[in-house]
TIVEXLO-298846 format. One record per residue: residue number from 0; residue in three letters; x, y, z of N, C-alpha, C, CB in turn. Coordinates in steps of 0.1 Angstrom, whole numbers. Atoms other than C-alpha are relative to their C-alpha. Glycine has a CB too. Layout:
# TIVEXLO-298846
[NUM, 'Ala', [X, Y, Z], [X, Y, Z], [X, Y, Z], [X, Y, Z]]
...
***
This chain:
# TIVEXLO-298846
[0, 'Unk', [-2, 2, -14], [-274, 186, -193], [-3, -14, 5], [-9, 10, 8]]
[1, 'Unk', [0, 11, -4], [-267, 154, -175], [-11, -2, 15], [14, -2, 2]]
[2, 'Unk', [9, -3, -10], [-296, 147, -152], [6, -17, 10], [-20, 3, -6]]
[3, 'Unk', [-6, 15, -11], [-282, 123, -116], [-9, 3, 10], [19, -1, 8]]
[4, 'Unk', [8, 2, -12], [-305, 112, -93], [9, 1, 17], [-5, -16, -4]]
[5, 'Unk', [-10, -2, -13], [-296, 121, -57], [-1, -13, 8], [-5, 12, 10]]
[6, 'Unk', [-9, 17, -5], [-278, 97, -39], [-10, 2, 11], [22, -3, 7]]
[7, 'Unk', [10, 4, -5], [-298, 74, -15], [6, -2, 12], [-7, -9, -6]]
[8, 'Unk', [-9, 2, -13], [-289, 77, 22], [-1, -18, 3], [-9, 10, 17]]
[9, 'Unk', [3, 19, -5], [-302, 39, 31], [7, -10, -12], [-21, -5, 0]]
[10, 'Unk', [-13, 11, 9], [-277, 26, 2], [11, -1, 3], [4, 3, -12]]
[11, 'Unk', [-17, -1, -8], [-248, 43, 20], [-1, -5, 9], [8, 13, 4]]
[12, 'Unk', [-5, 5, -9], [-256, 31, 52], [0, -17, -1], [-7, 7, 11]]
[13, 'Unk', [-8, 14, 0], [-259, -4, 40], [12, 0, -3], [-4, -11, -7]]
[14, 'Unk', [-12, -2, 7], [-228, -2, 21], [6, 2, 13], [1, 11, -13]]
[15, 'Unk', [-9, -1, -11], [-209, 9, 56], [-2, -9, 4], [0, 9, 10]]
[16, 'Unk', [-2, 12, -10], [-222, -21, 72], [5, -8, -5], [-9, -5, 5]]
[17, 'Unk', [2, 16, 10], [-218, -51, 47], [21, 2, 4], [-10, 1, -27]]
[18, 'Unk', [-14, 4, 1], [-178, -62, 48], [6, 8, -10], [2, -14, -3]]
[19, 'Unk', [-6, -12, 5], [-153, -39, 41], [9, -8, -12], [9, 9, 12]]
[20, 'Unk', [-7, 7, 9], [-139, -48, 6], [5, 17, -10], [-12, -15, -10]]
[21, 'Unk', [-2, -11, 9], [-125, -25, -22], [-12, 1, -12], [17, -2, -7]]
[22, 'Unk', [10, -5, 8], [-153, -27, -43], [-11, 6, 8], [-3, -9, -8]]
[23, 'Unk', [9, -7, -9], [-178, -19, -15], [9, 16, 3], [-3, -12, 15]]
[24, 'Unk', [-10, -18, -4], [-150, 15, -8], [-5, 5, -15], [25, 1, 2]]
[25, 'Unk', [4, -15, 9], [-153, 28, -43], [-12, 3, -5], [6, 0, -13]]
[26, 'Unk', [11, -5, 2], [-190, 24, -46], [-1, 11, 10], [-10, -8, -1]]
[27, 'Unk', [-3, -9, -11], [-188, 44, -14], [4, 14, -6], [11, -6, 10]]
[28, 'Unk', [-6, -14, 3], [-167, 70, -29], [-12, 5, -9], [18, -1, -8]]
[29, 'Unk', [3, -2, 10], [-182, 71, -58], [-16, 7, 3], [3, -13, -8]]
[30, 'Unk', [14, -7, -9], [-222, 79, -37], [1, 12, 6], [-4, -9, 12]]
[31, 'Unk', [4, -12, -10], [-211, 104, -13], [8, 10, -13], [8, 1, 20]]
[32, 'Unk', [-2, -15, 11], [-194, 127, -45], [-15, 5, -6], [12, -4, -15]]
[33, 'Unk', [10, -5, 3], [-228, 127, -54], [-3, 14, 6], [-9, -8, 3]]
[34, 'Unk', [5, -11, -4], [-239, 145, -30], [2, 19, 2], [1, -4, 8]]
[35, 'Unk', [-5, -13, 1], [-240, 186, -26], [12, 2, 9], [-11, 9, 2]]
[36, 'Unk', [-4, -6, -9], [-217, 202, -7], [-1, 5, 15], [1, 4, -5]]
[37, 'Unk', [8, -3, -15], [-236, 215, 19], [-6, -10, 11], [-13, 7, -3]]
[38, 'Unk', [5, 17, -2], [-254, 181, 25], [14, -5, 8], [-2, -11, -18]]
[39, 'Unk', [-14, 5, -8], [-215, 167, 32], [6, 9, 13], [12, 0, -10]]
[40, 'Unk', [-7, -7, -6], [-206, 194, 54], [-10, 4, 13], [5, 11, -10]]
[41, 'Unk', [7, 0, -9], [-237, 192, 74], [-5, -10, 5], [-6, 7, -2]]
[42, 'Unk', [0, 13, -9], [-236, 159, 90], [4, -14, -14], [-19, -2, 10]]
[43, 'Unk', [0, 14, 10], [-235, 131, 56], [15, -3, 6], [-2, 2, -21]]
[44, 'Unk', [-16, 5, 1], [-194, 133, 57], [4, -4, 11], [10, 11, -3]]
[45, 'Unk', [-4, 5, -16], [-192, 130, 98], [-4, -13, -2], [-8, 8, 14]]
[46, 'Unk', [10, 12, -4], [-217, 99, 94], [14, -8, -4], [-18, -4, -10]]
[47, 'Unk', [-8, 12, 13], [-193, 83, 66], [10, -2, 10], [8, 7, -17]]
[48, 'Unk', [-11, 6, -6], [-163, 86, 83], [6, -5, 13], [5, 6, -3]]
[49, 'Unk', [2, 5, -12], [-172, 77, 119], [-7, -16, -1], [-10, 11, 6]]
[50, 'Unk', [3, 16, 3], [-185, 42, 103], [11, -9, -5], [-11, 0, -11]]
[51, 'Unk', [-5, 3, 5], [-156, 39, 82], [11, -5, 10], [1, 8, -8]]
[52, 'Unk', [-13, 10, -11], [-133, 31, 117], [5, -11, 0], [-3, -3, 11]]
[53, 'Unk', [-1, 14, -2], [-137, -3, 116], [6, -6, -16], [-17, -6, 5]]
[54, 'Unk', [-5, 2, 13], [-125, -4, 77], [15, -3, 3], [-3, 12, -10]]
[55, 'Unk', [-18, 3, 3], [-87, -19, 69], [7, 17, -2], [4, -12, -18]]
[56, 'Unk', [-7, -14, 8], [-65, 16, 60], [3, -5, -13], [16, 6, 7]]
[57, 'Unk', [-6, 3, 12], [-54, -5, 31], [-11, 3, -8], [6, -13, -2]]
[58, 'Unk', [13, 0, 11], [-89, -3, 16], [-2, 13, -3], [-14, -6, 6]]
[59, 'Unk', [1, -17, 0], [-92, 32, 23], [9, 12, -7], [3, 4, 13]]
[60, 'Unk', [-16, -3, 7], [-72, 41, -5], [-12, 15, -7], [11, -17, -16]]
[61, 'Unk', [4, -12, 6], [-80, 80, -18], [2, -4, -18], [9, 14, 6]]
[62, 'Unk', [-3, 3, 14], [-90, 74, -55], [7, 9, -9], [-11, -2, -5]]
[63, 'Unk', [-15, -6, 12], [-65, 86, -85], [-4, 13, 4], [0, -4, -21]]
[64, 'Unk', [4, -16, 1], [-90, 114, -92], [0, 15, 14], [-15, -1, -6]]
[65, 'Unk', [-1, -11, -15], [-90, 126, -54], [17, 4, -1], [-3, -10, 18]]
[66, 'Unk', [-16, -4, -2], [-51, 125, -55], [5, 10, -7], [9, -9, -4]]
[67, 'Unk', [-11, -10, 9], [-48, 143, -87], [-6, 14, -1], [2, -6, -16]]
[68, 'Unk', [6, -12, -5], [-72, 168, -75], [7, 8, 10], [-13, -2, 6]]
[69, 'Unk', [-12, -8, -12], [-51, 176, -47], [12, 3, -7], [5, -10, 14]]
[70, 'Unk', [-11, -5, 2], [-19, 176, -63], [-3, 9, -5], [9, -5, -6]]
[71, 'Unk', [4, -11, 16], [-34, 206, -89], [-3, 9, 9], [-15, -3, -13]]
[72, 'Unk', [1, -10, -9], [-39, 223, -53], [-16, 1, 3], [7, 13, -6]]
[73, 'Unk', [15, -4, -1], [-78, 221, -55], [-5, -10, 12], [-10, -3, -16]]
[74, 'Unk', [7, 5, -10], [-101, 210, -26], [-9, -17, -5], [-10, 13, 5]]
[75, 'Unk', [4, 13, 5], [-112, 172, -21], [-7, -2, 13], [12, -11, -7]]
[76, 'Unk', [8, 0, -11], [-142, 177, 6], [2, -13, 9], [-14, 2, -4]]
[77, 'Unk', [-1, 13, 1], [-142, 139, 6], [12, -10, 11], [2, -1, -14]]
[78, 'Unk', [-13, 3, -1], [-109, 134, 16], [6, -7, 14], [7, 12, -2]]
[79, 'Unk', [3, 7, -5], [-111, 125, 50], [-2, -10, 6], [-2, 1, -1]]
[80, 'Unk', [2, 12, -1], [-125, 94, 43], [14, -13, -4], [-13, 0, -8]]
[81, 'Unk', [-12, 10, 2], [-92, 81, 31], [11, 0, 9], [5, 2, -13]]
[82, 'Unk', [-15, 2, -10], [-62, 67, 47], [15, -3, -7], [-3, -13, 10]]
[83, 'Unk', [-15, 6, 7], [-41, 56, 18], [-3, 17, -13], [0, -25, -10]]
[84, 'Unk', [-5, -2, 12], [-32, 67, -17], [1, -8, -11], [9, 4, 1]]
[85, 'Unk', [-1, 10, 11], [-40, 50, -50], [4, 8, -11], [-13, -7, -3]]
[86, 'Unk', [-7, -4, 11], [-13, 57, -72], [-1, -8, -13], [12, 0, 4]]
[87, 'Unk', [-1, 9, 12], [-18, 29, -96], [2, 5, -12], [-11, -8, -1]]
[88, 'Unk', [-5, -5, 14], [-1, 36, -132], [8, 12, -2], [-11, 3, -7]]
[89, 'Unk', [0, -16, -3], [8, 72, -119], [22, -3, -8], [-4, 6, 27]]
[90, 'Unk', [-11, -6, 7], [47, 83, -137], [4, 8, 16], [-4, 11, -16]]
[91, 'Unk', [1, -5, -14], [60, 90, -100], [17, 5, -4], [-4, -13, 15]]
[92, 'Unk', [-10, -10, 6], [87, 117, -113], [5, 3, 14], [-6, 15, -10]]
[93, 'Unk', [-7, -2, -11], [110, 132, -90], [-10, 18, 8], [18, 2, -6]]
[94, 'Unk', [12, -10, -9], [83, 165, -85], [-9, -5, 4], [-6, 12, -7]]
[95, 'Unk', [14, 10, -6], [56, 143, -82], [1, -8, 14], [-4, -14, -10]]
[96, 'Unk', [-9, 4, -12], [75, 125, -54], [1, 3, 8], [9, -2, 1]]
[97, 'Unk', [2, -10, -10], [81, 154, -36], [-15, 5, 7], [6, 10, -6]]
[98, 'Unk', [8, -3, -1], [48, 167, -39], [-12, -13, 9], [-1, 6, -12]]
[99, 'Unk', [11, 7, -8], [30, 134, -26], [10, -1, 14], [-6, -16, -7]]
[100, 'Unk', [-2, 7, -16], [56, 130, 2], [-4, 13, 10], [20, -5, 4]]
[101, 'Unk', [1, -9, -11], [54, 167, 17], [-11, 6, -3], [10, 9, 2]]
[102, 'Unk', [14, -4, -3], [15, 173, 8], [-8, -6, 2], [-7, 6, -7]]
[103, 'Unk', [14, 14, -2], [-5, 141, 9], [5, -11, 15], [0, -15, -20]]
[104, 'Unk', [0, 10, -10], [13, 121, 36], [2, 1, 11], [5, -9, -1]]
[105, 'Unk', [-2, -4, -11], [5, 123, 70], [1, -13, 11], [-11, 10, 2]]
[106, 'Unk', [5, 14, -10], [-7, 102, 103], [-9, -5, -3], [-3, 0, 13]]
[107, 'Unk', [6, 6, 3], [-34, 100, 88], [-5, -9, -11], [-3, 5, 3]]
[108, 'Unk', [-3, -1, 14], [-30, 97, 53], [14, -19, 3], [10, 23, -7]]
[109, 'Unk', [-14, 10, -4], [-3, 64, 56], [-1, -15, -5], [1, -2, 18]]
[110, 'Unk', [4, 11, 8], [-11, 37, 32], [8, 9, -14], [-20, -5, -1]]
[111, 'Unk', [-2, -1, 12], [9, 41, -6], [0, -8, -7], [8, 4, -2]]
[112, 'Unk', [3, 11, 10], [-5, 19, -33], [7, 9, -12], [-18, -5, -3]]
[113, 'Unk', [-3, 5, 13], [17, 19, -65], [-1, -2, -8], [2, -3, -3]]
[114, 'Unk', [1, 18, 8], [11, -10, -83], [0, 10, -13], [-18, -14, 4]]
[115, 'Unk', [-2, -5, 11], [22, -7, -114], [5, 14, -9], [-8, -4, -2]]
[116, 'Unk', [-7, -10, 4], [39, 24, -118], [13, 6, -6], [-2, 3, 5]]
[117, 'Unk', [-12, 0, 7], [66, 38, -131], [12, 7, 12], [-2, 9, -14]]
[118, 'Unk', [-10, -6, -9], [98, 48, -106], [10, -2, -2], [1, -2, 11]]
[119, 'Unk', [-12, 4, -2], [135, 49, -108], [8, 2, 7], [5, 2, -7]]
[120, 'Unk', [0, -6, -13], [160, 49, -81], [3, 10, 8], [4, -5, 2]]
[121, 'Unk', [-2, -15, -11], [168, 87, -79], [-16, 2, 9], [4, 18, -13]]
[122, 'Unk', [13, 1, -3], [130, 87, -74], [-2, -5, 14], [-6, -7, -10]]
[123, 'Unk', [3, 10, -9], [125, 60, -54], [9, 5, 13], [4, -14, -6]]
[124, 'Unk', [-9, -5, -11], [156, 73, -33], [-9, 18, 5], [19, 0, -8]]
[125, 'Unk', [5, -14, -2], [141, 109, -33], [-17, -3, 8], [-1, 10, -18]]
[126, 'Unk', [10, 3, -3], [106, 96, -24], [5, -5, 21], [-6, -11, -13]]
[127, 'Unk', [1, 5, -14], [116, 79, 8], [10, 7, 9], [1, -16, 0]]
[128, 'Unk', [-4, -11, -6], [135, 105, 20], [-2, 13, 4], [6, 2, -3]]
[129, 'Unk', [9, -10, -2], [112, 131, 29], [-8, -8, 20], [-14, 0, -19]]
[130, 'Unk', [7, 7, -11], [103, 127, 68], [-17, -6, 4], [4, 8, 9]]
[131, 'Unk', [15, 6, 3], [67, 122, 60], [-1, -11, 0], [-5, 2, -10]]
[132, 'Unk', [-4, 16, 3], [78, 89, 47], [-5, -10, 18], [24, -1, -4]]
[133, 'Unk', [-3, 8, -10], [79, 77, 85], [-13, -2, 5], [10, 5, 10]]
[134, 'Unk', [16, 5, -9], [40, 78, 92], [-6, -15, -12], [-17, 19, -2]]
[135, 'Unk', [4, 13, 9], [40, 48, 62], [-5, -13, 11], [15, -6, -11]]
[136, 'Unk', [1, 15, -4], [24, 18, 72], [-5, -10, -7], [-7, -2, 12]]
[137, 'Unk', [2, 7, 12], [19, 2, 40], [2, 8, -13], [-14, -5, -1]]
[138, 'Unk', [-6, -2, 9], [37, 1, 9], [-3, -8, -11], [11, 1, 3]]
[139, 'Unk', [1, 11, 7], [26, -18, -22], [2, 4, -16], [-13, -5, 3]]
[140, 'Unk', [-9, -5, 14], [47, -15, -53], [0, -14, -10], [19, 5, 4]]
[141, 'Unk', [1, 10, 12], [31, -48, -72], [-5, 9, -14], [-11, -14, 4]]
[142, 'Unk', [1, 0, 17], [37, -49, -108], [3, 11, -1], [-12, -2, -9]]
[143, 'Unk', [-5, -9, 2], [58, -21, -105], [16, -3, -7], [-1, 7, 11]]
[144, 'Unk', [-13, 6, 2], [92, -26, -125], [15, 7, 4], [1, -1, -15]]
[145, 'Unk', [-11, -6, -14], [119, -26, -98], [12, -7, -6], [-4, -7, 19]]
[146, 'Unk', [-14, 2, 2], [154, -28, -104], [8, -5, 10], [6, 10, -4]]
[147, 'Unk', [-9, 8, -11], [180, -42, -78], [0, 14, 7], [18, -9, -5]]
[148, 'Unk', [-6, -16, -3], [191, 0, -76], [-12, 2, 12], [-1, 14, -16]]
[149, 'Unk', [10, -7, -8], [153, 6, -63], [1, -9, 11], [-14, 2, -7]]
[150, 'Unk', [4, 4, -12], [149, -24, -39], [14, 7, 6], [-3, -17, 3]]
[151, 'Unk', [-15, -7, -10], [187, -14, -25], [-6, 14, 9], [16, 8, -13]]
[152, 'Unk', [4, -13, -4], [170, 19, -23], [-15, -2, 12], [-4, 10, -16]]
[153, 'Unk', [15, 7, -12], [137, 6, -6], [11, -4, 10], [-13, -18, -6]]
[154, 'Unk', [-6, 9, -14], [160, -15, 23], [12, 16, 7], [12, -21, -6]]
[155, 'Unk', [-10, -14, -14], [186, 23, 31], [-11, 7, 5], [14, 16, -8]]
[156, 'Unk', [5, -17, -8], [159, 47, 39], [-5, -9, 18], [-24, 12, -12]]
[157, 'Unk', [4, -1, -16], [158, 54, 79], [-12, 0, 5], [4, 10, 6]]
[158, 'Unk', [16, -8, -8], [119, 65, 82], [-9, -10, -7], [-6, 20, -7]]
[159, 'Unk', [9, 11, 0], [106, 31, 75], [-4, -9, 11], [4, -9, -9]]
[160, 'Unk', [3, 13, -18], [102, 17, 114], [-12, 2, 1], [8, 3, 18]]
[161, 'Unk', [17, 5, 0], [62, 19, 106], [-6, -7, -5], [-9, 7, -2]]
[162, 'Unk', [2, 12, 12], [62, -1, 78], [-9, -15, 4], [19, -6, -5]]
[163, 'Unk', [8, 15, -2], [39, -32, 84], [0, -9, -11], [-16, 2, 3]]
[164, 'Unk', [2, 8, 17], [30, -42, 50], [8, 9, -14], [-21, 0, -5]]
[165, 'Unk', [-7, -2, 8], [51, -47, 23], [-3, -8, -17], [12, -2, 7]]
[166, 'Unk', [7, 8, 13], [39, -57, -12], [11, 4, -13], [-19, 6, -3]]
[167, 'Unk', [-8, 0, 11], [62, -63, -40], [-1, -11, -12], [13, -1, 4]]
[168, 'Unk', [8, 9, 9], [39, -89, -61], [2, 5, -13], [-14, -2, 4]]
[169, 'Unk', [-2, -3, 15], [49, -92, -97], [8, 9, -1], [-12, 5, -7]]
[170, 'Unk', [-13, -5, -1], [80, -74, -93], [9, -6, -5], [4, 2, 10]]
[171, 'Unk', [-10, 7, 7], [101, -103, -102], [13, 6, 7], [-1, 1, -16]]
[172, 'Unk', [-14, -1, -10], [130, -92, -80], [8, -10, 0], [-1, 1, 14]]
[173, 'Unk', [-8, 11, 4], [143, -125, -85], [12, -2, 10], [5, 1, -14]]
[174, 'Unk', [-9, -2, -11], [170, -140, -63], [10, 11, 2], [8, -11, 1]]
[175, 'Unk', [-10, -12, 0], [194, -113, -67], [-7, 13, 9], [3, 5, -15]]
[176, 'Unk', [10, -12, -10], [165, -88, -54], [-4, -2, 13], [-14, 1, -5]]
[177, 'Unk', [0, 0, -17], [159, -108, -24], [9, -2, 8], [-7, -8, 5]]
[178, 'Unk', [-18, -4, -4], [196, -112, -20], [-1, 15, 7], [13, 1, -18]]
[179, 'Unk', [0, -14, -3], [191, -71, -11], [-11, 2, 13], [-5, 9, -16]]
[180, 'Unk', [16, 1, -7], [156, -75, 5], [3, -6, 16], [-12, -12, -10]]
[181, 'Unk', [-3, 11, -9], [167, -100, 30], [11, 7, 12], [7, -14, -8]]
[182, 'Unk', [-12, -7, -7], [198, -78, 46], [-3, 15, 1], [15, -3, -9]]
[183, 'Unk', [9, -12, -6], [171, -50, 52], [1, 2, 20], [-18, -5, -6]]
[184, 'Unk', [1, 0, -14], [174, -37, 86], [-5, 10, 5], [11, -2, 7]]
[185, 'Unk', [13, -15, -1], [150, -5, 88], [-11, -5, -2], [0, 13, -12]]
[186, 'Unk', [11, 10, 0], [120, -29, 87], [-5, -6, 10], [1, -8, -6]]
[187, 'Unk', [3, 12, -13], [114, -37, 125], [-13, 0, 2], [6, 1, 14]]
[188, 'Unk', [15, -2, -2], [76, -31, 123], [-5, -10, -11], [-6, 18, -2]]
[189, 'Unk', [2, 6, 12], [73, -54, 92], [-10, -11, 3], [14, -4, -6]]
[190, 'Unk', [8, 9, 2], [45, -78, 92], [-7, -9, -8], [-4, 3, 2]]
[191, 'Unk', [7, 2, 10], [29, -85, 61], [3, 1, -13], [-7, 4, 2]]
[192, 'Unk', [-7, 4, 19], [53, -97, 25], [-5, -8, -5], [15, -7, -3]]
[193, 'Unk', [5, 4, 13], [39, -97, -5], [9, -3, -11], [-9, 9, -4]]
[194, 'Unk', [-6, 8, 6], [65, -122, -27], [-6, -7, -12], [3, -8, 9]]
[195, 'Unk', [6, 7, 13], [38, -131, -55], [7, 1, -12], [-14, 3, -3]]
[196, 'Unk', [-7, 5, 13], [55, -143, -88], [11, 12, -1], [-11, -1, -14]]
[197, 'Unk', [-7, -11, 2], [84, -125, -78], [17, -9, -6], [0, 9, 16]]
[198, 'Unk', [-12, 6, 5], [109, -152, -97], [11, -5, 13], [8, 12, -12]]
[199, 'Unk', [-4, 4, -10], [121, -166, -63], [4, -18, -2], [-9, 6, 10]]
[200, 'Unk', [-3, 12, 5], [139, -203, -68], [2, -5, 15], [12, 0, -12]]
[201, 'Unk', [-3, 10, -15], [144, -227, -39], [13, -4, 6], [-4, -14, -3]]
[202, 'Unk', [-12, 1, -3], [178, -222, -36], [4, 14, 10], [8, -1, -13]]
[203, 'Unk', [9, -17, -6], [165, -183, -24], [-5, 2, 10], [-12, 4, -5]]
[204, 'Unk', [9, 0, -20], [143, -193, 3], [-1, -2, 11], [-7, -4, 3]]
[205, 'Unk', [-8, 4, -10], [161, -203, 27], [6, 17, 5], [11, -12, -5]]
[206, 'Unk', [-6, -10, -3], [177, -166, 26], [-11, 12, 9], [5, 3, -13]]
[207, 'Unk', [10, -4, -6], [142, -154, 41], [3, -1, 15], [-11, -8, -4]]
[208, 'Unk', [-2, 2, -11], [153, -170, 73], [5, 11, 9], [6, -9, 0]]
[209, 'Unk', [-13, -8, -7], [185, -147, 80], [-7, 16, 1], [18, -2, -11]]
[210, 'Unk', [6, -16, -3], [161, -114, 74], [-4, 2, 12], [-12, 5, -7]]
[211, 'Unk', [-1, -4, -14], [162, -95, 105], [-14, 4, 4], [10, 12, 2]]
[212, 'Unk', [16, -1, -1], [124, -90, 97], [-4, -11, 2], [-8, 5, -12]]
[213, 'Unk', [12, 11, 5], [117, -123, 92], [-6, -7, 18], [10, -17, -12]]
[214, 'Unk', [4, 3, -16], [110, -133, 134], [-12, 6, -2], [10, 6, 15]]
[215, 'Unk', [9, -5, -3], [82, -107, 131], [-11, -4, -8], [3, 12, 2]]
[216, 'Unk', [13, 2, 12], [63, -114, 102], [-5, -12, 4], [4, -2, -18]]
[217, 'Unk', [11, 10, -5], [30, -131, 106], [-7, -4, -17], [-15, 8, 14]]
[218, 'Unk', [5, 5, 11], [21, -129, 70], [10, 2, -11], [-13, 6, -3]]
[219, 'Unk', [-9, 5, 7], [42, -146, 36], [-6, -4, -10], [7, -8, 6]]
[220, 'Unk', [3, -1, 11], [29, -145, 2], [12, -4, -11], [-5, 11, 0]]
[221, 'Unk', [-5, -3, 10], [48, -161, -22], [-3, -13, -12], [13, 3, 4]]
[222, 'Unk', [10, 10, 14], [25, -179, -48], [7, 5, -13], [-21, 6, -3]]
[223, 'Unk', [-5, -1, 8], [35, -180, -79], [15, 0, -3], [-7, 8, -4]]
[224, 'Unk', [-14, -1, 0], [74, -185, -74], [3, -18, -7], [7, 5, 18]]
[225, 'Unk', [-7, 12, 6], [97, -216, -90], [5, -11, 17], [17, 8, -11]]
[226, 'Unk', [-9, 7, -17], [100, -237, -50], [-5, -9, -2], [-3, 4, 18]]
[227, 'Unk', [1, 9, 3], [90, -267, -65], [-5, -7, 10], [8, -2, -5]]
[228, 'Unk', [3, 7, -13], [80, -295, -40], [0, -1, 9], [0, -5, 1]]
[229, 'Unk', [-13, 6, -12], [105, -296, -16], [-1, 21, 8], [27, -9, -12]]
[230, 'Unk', [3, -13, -4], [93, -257, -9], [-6, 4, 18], [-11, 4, -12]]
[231, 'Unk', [5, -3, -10], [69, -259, 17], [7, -7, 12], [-12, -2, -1]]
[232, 'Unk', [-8, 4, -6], [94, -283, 32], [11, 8, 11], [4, -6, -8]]
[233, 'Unk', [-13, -10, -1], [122, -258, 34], [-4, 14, 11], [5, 7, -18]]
[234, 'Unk', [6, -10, -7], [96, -231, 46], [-4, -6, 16], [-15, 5, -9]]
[235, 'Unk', [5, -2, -13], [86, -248, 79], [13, -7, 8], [-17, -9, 2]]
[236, 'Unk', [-11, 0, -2], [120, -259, 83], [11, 9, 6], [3, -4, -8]]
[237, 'Unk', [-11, -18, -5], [133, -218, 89], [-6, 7, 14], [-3, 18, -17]]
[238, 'Unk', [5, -3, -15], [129, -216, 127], [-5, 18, 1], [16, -3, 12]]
[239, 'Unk', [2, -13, -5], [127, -176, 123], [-15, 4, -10], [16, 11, -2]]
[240, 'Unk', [13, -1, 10], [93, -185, 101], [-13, -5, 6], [2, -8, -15]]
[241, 'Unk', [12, 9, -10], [74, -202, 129], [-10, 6, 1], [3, -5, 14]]
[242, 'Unk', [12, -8, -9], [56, -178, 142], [-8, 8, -15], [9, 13, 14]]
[243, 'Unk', [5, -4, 19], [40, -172, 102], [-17, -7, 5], [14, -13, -20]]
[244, 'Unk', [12, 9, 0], [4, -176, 108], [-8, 2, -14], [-10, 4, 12]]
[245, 'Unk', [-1, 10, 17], [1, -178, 65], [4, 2, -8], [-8, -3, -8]]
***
């Protein structure tokens, strides 16, 4: 028998206070599963998630094992406390797809992390076609290997006008991908592209301008691309990029 010490209230409530990071969330998670059941259900779980307000949604990502507890139909007391979904690595099949668009995603639920998974574009098309889709307000599919088919498929679906943040870091989409990306017009909520080492050349970036997103966005990530010197030039040169505060 595995003997665990019971979790320490005055660790969780620092931990709510200190700056909300993702490693401060999964020790978090990882404390209140300690606890019994009864314990959570008689005031610990209200505390948590009445502190947790002031947290990002992006941080608030439900961990794998909560997700894959739920899909299997079993209870995840905890649950609650999250606002996204951490898919990371996950084989996102066309039942799996279904099953996270019409049981896990709500208004409140509205963050999908990715990263690094596997999707193709019946998938990808079948995923964002589920009206659920429309409470998204963050999408992040770095180091996921995307095809031209899937972004095409990312820029038709209709039930993306919540969409804020968009992350496609380590994707490599390359100009051809933002050739697709760019002539997106279901993106008017769009705030926040993530462009890291996505094989973007300086002949490319200029095509940023003509996106019907690009007036709104305040944030522009794209480290690790080929824009050589004459880059940041070109960037403060695209009148519909002014209003980019970084």
């Amino acid at each position: 028998m595995i003997y665990r010490e019971p979790p320490n209230f005055g660790e969780l409530r620092s931990l709510l206070a200190r700056a909300p990071t993702r490693a401060h969330w999964r020790t978090i998670c990882d404390l209140v599963e300690r606890w019994d059941q009864e314990e959570l259900e008689h005031g610990i779980l209200a505390y948590v998630v009445s502190h947790l307000d002031r947290w990002p949604d992006h941080i608030r990502l439900a961990p794998r094992d909560w997700v894959e507890r739920r899909l299997e139909g079993r209870s995840v007391l905890t649950w609650p406390m999250a606002r996204g979904l951490d898919c990371r690595g996950m084989v996102l099949g066309s039942s799996l797809c279904q099953q996270i668009s019409e049981e896990l995603l709500d208004e409140e639920v509205c963050i999908l992390s990715a990263q690094n998974a596997h999707i193709g574009y019946q998938e990808m098309a079948l995923l964002l076609g589920f009206e659920s889709i429309h409470h998204l307000k963050g999408l992040d599919l770095s180091r996921t290997p995307l095809g031209n088919d899937v972004v095409l498929s990312l820029c038709s679906s209709d039930l993306l006008f919540n969409l804020e943040q968009l992350a496609l870091a380590g994707c490599r989409i390359g100009n051809d991908g933002l050739g697709i990306l760019v002539q997106a017009d279901n993106l008017p909520s769009l705030r926040e592209l993530d462009l890291r080492d996505s094989r973007i050349g300086l002949l490319a970036l200029e095509l940023l301008g003509s996106a019907p997103f690009a007036p709104q966005l305040r944030v522009l990530d794209l480290s690790d691309n080929h824009l050589g010197r004459h880059g940041a030039q070109v960037l403060t040169s695209i009148p519909a990029l002014r209003e980019l505060d970084s």
